[in-house]
PQR file of N, CA, C, O and H, with PARSE charges and radii, in Angstrom:
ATOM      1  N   UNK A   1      -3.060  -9.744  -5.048 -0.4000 1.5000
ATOM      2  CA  UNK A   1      -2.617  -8.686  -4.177 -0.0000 2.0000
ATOM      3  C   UNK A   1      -3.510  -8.589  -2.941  0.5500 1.7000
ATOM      4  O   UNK A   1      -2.916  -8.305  -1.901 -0.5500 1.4000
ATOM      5  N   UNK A   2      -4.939  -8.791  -2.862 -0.4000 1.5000
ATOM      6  CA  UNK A   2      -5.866  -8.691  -2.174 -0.0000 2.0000
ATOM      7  C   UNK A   2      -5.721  -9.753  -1.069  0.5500 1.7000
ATOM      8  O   UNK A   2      -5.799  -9.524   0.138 -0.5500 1.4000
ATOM      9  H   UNK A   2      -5.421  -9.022  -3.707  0.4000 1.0000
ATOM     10  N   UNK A   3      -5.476 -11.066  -1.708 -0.4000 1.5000
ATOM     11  CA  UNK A   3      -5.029 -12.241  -1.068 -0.0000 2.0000
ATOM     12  C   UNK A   3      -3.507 -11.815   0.586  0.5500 1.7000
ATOM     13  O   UNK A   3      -3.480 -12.124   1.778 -0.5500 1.4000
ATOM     14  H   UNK A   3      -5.412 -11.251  -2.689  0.4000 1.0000
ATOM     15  N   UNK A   4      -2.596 -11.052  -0.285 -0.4000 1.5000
ATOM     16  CA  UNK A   4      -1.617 -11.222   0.313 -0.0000 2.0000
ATOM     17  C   UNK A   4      -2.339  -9.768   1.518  0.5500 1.7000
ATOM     18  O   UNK A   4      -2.433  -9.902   2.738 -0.5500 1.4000
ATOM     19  H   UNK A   4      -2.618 -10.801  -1.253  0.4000 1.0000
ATOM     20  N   UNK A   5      -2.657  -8.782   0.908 -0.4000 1.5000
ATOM     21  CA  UNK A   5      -3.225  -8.022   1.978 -0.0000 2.0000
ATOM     22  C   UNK A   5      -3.518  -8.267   3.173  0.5500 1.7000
ATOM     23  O   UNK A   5      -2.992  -7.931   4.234 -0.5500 1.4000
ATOM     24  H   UNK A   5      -2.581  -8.673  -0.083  0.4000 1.0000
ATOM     25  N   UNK A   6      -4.821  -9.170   2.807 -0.4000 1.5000
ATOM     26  CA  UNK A   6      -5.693  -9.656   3.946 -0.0000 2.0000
ATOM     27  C   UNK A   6      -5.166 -10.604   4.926  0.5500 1.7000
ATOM     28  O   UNK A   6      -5.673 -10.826   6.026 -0.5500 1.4000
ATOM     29  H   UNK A   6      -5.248  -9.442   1.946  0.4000 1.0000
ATOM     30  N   UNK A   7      -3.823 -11.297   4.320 -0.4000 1.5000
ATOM     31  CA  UNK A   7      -3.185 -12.548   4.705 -0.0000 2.0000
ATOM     32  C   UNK A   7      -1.857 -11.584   6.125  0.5500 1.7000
ATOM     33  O   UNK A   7      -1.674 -11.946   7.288 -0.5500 1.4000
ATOM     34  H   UNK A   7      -3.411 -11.117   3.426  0.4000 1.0000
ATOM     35  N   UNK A   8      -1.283 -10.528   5.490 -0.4000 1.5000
ATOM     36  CA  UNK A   8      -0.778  -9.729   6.544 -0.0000 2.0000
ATOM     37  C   UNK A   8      -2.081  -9.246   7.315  0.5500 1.7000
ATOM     38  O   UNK A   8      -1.733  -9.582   8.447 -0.5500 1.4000
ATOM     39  H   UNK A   8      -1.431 -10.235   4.546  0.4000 1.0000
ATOM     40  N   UNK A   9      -3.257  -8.726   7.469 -0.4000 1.5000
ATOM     41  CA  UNK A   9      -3.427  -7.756   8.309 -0.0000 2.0000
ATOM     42  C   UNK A   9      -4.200  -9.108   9.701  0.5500 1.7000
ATOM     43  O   UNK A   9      -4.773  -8.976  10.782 -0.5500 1.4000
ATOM     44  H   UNK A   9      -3.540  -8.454   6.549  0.4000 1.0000
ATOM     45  N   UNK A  10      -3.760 -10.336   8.817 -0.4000 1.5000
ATOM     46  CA  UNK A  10      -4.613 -11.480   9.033 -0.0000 2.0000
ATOM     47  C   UNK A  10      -3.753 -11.517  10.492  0.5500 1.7000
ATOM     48  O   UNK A  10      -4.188 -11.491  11.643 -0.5500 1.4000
ATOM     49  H   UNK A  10      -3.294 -10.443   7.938  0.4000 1.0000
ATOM     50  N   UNK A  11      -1.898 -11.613   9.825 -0.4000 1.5000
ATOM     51  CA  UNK A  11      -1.391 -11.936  11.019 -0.0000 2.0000
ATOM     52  C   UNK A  11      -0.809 -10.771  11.970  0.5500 1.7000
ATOM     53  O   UNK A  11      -0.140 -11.072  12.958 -0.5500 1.4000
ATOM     54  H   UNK A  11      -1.545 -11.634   8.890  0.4000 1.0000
ATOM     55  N   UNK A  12      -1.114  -9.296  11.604 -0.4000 1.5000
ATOM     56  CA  UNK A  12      -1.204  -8.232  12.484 -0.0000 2.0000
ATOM     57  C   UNK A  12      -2.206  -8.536  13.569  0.5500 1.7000
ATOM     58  O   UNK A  12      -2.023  -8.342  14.771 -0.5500 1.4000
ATOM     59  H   UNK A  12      -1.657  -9.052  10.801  0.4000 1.0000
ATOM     60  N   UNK A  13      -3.145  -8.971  13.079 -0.4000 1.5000
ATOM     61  CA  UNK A  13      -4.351  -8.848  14.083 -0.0000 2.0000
ATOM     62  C   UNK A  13      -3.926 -10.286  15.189  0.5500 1.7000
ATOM     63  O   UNK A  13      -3.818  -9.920  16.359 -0.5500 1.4000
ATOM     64  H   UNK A  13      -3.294  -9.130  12.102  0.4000 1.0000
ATOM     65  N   UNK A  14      -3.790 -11.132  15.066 -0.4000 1.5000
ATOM     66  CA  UNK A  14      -3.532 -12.376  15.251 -0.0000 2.0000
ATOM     67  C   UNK A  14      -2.211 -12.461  15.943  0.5500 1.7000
ATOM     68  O   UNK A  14      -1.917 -13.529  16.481 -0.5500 1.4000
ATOM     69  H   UNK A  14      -3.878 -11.429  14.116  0.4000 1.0000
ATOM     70  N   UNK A  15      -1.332 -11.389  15.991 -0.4000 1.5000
ATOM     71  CA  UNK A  15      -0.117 -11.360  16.607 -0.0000 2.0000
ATOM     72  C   UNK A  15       0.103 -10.433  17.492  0.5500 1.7000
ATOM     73  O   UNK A  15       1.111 -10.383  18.197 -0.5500 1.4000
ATOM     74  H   UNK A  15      -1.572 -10.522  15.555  0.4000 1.0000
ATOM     75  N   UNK A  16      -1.120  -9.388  17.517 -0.4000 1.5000
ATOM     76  CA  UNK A  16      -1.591  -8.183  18.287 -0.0000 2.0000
ATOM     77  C   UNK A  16       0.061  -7.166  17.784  0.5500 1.7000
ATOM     78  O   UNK A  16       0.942  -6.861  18.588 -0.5500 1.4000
ATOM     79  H   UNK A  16      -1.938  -9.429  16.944  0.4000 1.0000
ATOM     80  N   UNK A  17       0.064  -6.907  16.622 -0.4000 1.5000
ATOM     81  CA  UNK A  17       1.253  -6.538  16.038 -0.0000 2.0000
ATOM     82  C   UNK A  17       0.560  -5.047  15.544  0.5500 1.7000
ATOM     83  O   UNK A  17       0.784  -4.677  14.391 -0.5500 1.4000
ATOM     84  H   UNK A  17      -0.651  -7.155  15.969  0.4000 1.0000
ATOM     85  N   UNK A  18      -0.125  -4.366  16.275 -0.4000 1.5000
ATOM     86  CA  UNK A  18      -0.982  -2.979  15.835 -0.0000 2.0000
ATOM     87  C   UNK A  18      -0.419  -2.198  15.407  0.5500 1.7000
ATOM     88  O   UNK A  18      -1.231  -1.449  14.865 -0.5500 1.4000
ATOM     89  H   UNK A  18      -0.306  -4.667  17.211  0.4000 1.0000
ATOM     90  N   UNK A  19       0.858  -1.724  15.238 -0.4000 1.5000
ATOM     91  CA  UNK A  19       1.685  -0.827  15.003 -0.0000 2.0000
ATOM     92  C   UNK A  19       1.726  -1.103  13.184  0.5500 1.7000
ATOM     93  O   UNK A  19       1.705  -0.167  12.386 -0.5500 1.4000
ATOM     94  H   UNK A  19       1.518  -2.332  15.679  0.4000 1.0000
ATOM     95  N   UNK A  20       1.787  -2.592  12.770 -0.4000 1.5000
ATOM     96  CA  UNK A  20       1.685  -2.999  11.246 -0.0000 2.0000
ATOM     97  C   UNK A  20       0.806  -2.485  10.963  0.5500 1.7000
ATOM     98  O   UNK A  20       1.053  -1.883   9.917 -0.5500 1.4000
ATOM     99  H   UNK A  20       1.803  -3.353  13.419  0.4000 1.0000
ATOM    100  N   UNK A  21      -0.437  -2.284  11.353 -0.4000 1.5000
ATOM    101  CA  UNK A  21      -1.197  -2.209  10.267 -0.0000 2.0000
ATOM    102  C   UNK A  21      -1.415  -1.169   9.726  0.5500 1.7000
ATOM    103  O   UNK A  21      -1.584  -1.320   8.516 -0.5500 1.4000
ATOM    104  H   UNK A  21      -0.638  -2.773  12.202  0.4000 1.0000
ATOM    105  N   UNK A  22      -1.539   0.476  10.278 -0.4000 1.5000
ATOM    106  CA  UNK A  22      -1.115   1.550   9.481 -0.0000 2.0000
ATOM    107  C   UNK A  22       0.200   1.406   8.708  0.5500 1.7000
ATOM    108  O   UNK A  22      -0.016   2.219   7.809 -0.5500 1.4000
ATOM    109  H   UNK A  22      -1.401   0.599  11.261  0.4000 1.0000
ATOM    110  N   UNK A  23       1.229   0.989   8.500 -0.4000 1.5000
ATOM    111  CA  UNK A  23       2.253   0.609   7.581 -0.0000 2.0000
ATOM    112  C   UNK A  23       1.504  -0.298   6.289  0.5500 1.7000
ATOM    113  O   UNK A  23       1.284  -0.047   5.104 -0.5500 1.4000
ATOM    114  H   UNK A  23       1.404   0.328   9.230  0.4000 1.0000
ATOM    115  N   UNK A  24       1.333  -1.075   6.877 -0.4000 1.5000
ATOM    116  CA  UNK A  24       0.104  -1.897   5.218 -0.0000 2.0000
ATOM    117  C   UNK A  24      -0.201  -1.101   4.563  0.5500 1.7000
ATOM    118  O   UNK A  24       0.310  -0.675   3.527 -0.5500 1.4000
ATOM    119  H   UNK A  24       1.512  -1.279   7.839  0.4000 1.0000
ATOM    120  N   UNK A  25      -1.372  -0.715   5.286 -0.4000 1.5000
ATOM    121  CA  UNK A  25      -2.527   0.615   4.901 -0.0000 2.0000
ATOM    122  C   UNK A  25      -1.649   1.220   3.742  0.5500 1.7000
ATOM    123  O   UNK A  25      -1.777   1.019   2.535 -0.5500 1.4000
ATOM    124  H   UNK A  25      -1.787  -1.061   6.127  0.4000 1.0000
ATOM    125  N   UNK A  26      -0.545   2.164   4.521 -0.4000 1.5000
ATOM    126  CA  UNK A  26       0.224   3.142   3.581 -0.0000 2.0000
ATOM    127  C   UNK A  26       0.252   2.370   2.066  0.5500 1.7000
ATOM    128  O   UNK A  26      -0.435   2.399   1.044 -0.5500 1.4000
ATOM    129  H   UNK A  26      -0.441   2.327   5.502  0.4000 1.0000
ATOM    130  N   UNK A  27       1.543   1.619   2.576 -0.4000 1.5000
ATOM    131  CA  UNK A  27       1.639   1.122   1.626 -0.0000 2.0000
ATOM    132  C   UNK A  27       1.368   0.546   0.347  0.5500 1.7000
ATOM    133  O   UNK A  27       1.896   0.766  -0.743 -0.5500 1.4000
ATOM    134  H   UNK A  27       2.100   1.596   3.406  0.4000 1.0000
ATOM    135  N   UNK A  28       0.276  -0.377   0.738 -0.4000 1.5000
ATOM    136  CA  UNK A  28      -0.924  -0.847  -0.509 -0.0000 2.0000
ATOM    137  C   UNK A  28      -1.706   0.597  -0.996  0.5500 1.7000
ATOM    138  O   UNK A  28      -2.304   0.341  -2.041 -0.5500 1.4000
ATOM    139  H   UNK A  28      -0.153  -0.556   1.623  0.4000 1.0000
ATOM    140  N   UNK A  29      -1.895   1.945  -0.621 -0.4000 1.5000
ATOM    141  CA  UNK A  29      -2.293   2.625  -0.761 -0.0000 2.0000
ATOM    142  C   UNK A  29      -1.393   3.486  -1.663  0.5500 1.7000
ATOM    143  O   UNK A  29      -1.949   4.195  -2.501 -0.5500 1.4000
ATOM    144  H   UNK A  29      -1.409   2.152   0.228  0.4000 1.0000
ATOM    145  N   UNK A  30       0.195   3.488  -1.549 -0.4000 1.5000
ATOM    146  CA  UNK A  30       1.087   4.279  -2.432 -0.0000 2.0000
ATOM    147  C   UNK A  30       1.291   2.938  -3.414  0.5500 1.7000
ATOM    148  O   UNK A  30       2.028   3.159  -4.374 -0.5500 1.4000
ATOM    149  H   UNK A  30       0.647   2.911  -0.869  0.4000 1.0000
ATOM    150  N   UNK A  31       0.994   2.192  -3.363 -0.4000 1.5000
ATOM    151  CA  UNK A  31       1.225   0.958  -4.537 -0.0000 2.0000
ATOM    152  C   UNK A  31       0.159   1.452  -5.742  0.5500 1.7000
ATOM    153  O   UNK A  31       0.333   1.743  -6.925 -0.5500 1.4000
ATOM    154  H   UNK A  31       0.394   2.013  -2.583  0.4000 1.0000
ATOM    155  N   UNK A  32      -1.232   1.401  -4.726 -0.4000 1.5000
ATOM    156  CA  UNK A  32      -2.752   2.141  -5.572 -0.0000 2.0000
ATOM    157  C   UNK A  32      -1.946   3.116  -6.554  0.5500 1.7000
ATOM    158  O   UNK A  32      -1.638   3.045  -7.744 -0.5500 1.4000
ATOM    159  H   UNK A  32      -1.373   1.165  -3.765  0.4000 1.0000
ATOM    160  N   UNK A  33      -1.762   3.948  -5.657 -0.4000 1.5000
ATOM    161  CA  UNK A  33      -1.156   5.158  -6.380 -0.0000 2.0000
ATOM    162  C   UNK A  33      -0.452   5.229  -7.606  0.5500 1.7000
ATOM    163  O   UNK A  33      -0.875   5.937  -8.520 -0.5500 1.4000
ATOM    164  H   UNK A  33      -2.012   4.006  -4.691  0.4000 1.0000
ATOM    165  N   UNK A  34       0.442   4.652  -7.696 -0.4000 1.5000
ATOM    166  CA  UNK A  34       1.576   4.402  -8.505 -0.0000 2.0000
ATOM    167  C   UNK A  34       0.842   3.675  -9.250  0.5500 1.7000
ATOM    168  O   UNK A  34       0.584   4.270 -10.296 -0.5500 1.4000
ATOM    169  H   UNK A  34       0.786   4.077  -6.954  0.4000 1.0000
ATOM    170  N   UNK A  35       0.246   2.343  -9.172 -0.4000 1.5000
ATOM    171  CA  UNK A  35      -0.056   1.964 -10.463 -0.0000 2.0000
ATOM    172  C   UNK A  35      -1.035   2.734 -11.510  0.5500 1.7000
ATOM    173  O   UNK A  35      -0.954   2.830 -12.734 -0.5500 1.4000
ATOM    174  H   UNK A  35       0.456   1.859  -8.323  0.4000 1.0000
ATOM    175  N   UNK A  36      -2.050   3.282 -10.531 -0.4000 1.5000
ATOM    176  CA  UNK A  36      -3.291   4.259 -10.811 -0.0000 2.0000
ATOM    177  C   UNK A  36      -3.044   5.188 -11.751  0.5500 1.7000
ATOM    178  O   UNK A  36      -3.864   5.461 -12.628 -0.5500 1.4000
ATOM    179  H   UNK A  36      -2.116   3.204  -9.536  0.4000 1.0000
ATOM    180  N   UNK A  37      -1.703   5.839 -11.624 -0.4000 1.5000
ATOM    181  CA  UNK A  37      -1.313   7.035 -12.095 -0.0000 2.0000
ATOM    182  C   UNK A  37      -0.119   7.337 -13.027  0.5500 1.7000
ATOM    183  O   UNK A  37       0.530   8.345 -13.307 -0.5500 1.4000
ATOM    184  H   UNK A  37      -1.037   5.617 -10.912  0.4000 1.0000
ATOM    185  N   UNK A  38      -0.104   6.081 -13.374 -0.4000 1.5000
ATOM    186  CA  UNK A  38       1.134   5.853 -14.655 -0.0000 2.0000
ATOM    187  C   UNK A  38       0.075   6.199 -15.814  0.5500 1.7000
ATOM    188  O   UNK A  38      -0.986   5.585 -15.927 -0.5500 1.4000
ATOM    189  H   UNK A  38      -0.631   5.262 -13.146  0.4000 1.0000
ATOM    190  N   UNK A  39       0.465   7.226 -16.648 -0.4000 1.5000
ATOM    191  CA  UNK A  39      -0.519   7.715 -18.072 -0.0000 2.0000
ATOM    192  C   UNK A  39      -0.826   8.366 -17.783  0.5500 1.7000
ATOM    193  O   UNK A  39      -1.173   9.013 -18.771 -0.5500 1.4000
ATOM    194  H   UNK A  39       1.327   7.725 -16.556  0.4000 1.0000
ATOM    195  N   UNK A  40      -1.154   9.127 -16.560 -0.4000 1.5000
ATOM    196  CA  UNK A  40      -2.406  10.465 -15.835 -0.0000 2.0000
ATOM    197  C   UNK A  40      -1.455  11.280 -15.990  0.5500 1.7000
ATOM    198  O   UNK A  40      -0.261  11.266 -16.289 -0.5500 1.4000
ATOM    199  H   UNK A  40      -0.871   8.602 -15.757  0.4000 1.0000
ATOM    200  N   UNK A  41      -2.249  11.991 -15.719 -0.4000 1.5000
ATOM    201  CA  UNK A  41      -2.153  13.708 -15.456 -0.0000 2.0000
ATOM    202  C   UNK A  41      -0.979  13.548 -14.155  0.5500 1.7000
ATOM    203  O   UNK A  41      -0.051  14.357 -14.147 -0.5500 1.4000
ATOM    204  H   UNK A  41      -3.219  12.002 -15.476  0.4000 1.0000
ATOM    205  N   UNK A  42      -1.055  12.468 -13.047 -0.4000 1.5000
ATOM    206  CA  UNK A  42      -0.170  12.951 -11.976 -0.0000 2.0000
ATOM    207  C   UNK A  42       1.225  12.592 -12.443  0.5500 1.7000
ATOM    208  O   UNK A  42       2.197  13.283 -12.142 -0.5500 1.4000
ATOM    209  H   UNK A  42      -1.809  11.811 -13.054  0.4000 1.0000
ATOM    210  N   UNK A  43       1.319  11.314 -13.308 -0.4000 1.5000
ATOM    211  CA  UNK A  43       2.554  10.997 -13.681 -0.0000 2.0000
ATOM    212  C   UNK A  43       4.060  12.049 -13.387  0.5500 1.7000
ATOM    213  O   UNK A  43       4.959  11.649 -12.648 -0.5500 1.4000
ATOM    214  H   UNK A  43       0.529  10.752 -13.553  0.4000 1.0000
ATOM    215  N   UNK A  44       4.110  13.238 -14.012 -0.4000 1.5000
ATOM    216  CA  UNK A  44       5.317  13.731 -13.436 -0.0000 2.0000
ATOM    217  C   UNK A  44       5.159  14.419 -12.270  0.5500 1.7000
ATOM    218  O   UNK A  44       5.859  15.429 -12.210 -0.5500 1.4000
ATOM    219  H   UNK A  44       3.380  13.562 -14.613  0.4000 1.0000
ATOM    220  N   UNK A  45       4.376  14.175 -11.200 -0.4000 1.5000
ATOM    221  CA  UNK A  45       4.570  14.384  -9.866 -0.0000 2.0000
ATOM    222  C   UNK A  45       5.052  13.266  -8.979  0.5500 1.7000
ATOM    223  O   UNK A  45       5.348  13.315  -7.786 -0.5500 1.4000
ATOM    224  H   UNK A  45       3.807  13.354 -11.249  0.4000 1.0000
ATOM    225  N   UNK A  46       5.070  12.044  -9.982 -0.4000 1.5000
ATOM    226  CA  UNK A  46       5.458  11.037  -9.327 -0.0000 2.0000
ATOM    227  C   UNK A  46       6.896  10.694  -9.500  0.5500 1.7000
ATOM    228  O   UNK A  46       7.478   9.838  -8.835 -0.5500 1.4000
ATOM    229  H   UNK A  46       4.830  12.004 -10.952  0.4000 1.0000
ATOM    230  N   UNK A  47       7.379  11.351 -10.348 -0.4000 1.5000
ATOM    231  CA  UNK A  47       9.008  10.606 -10.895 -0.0000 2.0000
ATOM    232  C   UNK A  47      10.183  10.806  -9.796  0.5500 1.7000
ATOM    233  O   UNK A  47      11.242  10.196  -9.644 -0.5500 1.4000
ATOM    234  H   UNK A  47       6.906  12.047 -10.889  0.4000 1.0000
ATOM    235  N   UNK A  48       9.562  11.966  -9.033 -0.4000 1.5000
ATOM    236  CA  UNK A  48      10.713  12.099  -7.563 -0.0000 2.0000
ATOM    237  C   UNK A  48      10.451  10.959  -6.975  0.5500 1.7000
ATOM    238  O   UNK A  48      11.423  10.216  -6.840 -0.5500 1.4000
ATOM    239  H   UNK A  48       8.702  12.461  -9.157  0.4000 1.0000
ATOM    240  N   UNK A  49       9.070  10.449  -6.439 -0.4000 1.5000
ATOM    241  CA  UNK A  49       9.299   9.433  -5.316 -0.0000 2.0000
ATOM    242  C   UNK A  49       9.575   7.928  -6.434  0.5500 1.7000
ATOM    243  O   UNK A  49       9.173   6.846  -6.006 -0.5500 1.4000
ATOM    244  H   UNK A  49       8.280  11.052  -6.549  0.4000 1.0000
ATOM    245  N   UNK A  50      10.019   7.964  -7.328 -0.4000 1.5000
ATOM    246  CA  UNK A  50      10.303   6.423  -7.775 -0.0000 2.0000
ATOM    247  C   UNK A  50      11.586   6.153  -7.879  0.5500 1.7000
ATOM    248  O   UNK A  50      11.955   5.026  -8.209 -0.5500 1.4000
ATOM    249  H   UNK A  50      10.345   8.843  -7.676  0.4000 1.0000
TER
END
């Protein structure tokens, strides 16, 4: 996952495509989320956004 991360922000930067890279960000960050929080305590705060 880390691989493919770095490999987009590789060609944001490289394509002067600046607008991507807060979209990544989000994203890999609500991915965090979601996997993080399957079994937790947040679990049914999450079942709307899935």
């Amino acid at each position: 996952m880390w691989r493919l991360f770095k490999e987009c922000l590789s060609f944001a930067w490289r394509e002067k495509k600046w607008w991507l890279i807060p979209l990544i960000v989000v994203l890999v960050l609500l991915a965090a989320l979601i996997l993080f929080s399957t079994g937790s305590a947040l679990a049914p705060f999450m079942y709307p956004f899935m």
